[in-house]
C-alpha positions as CSV (number, residue, x, y, z in Angstrom):
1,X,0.0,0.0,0.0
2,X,1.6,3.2,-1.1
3,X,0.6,5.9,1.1
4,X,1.6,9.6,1.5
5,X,0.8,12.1,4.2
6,X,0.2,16.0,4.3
7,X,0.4,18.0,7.0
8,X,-2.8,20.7,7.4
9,X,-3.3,23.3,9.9
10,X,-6.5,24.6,9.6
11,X,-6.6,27.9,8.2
12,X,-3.3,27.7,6.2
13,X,-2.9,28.6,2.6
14,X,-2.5,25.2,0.1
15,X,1.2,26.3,-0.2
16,X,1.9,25.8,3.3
17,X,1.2,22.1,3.4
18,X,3.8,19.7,3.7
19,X,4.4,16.7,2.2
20,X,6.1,13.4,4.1
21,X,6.5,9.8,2.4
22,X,7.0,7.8,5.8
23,X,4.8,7.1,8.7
24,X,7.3,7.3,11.1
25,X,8.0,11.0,9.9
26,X,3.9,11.9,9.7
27,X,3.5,10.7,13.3
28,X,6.4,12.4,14.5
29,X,5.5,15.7,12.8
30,X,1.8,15.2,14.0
31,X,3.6,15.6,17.7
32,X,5.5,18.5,17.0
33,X,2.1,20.2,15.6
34,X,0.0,19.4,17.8
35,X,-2.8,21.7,16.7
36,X,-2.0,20.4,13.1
37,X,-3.3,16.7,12.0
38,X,-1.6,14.8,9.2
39,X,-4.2,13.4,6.8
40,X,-2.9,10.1,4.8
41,X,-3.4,10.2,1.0
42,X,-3.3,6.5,-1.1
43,X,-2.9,5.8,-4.3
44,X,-4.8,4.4,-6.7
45,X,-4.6,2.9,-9.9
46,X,-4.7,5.5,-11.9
47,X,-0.8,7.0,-11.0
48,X,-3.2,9.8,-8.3
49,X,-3.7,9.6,-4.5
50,X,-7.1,10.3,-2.8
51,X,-7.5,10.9,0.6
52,X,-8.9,8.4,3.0
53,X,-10.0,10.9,5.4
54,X,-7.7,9.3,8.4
55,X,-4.9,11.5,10.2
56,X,-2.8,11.8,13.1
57,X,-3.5,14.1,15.2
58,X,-1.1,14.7,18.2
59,X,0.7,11.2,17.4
60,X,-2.9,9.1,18.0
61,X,-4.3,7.9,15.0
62,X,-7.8,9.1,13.7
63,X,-9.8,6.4,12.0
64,X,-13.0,8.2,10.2
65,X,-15.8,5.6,8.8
C-alpha cells in the first residue's frame, strides 16, 4: 500500500502544506504540531492519490468511517 501524508493546519494557505512519504515521519510531525493533523493520502490505480479521510492528530491515529 503506497501511502503519503500531508500536514494541514487549519486555516493555512495550500502552499503551506507539507508533504512526508514515511509514517514514522507523519506521526512524528503530527507531535510537533499538535494543533495540526496529518491526513494520509493513497494511491490508486490510476498514478493519483485520494484521501482516505484518516490523520494523526497529536501522534494518535484518527480512524473516520
Amino acid at each position: 500500500m503506497n501511502l503519503i501524508y500531508l500536514l494541514i493546519t487549519d486555516g493555512n494557505e495550500w502552499e503551506d502544506i507539507v508533504v512526508f512519504l514515511t509514517e514514522e515521519h507523519a506521526i512524528n510531525e503530527s507531535i510537533k504540531n499538535p494543533k495540526s493533523r496529518v491526513e494520509i493520502f493513497i494511491e490508486t490505480d490510476k498514478n493519483g492519490y485520494i484521501p482516505t479521510y484518516n490523520y494523526y492528530k497529536n501522534g494518535k491515529y484518527i480512524q473516520k468511517l
